[in-house]
Backbone bond lengths (Angstrom), bond angles and torsions (degrees), N, CA, C in turn:
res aa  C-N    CA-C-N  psi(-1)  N-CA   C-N-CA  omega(-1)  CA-C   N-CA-C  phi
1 X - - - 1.454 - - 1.524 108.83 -
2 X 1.028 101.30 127.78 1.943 107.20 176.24 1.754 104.90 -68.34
3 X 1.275 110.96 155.47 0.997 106.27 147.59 1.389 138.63 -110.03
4 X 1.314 143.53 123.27 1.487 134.68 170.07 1.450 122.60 -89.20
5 X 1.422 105.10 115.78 1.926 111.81 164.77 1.539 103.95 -27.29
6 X 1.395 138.07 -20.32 1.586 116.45 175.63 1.583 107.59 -82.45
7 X 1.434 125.63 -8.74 1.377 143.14 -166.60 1.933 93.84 -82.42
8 X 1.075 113.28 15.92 1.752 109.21 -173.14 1.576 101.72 -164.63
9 X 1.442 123.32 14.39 1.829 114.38 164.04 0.673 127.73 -47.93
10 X 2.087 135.93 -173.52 1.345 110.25 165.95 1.240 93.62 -84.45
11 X 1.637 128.24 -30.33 1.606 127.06 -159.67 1.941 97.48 -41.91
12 X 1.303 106.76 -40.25 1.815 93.95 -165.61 1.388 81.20 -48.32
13 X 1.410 122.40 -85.34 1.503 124.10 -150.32 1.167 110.20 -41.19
14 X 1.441 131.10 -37.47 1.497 114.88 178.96 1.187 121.47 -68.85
15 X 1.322 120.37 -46.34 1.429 109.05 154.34 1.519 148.52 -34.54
16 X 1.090 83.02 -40.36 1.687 112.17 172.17 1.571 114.36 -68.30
17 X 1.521 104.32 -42.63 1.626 105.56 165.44 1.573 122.09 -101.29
18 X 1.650 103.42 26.15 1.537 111.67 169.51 1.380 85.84 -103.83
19 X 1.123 163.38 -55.71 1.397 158.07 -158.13 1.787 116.55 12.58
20 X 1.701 107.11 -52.98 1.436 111.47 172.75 0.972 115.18 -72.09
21 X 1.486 140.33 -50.11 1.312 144.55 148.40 1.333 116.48 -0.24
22 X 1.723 96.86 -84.88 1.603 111.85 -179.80 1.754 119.89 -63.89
23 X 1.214 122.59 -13.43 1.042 116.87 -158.74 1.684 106.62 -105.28
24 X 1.604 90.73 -38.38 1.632 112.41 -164.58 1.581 104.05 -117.21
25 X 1.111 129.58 -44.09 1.379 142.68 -174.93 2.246 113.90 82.47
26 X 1.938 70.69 36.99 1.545 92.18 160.79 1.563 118.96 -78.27
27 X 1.306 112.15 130.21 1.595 115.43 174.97 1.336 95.60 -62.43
28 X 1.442 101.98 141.99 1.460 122.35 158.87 1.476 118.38 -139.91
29 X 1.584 97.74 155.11 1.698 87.11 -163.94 2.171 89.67 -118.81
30 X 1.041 137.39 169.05 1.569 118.74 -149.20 2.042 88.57 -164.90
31 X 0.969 110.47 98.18 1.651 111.62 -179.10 1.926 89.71 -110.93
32 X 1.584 114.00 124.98 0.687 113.25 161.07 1.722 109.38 -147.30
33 X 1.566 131.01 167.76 1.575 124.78 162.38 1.189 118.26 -42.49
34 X 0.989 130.22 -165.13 1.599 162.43 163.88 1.439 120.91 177.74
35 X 1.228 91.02 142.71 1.459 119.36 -176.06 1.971 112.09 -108.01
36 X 1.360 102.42 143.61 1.603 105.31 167.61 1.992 120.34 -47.72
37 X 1.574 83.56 -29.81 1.935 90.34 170.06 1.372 124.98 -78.00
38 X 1.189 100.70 -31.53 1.676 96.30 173.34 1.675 117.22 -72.73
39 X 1.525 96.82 89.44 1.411 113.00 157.64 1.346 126.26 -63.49
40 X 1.367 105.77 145.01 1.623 111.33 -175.09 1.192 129.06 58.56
41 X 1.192 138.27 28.07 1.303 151.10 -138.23 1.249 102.14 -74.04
42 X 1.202 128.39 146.70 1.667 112.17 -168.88 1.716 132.57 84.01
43 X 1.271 106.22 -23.91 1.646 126.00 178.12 1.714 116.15 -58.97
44 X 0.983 84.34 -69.43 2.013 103.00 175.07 1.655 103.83 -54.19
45 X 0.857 126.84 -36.35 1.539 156.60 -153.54 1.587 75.92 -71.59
46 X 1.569 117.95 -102.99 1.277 157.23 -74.23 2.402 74.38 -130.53
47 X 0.921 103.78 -25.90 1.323 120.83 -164.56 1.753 101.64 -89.57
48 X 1.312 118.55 -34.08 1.791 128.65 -172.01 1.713 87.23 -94.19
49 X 1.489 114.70 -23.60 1.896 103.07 178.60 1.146 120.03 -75.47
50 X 1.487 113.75 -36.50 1.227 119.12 169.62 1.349 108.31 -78.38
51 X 1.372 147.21 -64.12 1.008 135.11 162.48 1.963 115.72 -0.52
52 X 1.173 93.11 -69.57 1.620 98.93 -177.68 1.781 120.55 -73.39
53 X 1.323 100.49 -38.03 1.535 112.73 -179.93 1.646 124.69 -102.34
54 X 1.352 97.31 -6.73 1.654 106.55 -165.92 1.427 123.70 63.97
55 X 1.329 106.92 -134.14 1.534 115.58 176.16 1.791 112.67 -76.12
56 X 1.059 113.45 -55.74 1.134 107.45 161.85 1.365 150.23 -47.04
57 X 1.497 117.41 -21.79 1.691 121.29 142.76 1.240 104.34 75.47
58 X 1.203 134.01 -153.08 1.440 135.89 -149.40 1.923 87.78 -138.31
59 X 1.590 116.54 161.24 1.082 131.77 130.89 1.560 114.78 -17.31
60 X 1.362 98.24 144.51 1.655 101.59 -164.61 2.124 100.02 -86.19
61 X 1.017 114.46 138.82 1.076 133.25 -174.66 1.208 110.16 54.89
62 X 1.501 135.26 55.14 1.099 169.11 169.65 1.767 100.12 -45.41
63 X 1.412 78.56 -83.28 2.112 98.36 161.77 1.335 108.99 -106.32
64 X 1.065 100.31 124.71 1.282 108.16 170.36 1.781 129.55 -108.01
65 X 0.698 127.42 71.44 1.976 135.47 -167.75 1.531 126.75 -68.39
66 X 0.629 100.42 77.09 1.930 121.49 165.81 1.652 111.61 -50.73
67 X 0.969 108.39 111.05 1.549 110.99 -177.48 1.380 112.04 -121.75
68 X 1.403 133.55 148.20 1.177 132.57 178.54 1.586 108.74 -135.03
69 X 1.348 112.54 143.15 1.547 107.20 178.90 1.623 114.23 125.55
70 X 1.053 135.33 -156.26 1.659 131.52 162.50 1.232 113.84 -125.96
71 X 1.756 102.13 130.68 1.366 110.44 -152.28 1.095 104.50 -91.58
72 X 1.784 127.68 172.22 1.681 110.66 170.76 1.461 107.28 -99.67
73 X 1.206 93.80 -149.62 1.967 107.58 -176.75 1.400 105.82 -69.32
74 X 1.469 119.96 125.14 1.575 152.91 135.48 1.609 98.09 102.46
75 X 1.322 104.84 38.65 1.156 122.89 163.69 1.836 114.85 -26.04
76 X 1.159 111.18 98.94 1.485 111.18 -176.16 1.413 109.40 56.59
77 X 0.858 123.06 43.20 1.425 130.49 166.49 1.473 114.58 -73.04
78 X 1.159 130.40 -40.49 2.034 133.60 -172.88 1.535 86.72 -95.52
79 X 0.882 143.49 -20.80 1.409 114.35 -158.20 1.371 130.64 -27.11
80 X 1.282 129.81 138.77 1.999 128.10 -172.96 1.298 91.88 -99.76
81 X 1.028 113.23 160.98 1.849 139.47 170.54 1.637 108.70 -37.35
82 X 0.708 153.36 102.51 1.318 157.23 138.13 1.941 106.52 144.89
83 X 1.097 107.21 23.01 1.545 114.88 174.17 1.070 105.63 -118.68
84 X 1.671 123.01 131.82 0.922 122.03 174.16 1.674 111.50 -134.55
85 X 1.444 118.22 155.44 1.425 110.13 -163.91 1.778 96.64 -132.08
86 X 1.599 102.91 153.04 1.415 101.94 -171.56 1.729 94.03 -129.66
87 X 1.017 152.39 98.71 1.458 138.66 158.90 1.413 119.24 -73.43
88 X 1.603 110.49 116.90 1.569 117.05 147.09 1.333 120.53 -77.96
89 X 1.421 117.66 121.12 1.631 113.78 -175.44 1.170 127.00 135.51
90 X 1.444 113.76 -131.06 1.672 102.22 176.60 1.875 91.42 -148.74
91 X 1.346 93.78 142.56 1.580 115.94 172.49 1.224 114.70 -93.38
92 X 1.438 105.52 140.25 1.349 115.94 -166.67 2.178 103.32 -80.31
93 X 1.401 98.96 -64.40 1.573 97.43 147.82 1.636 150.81 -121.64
């Protein structure tokens, strides 16, 4: 099996700790680091909501993600309807 650098984002983990969210449309609240590498933060995320919910998305702050650290490029940029993102730190843009 190859491996790919997308096989270790944070999006897996956020996903992974949206589980109630996605599964149940349990609020969850999600504090994790960030790094200047984690591009797009929120994409993969925001992409499995619609996937499941479409356009319509979840309740607003559904998930909620607390990040600390310096983020990279397009930092929460896709976000879907009921995700919401908080950065401690500094943005890359």
């Amino acid at each position: 099996r190859q491996k790919h650098p997308i096989d270790d984002v944070l999006d897996r983990k956020l996903i992974e700790l949206a589980k109630p969210a996605l599964d149940a449309k349990q609020a969850v609240t999600i504090e994790l680091p960030i790094r200047n590498v984690d591009r797009s933060a929120g994409a993969m995320l925001s992409g499995e909501v619609a996937k499941r919910f479409k356009h319509k998305g979840l309740r607003e702050d559904t998930i909620q993600v607390k990040l600390t650290g310096t983020a990279g490029q397009s930092f929460g940029a896709f976000l879907a309807r009921g995700v919401s993102f908080e950065l401690v730190g500094a943005g890359n843009d």
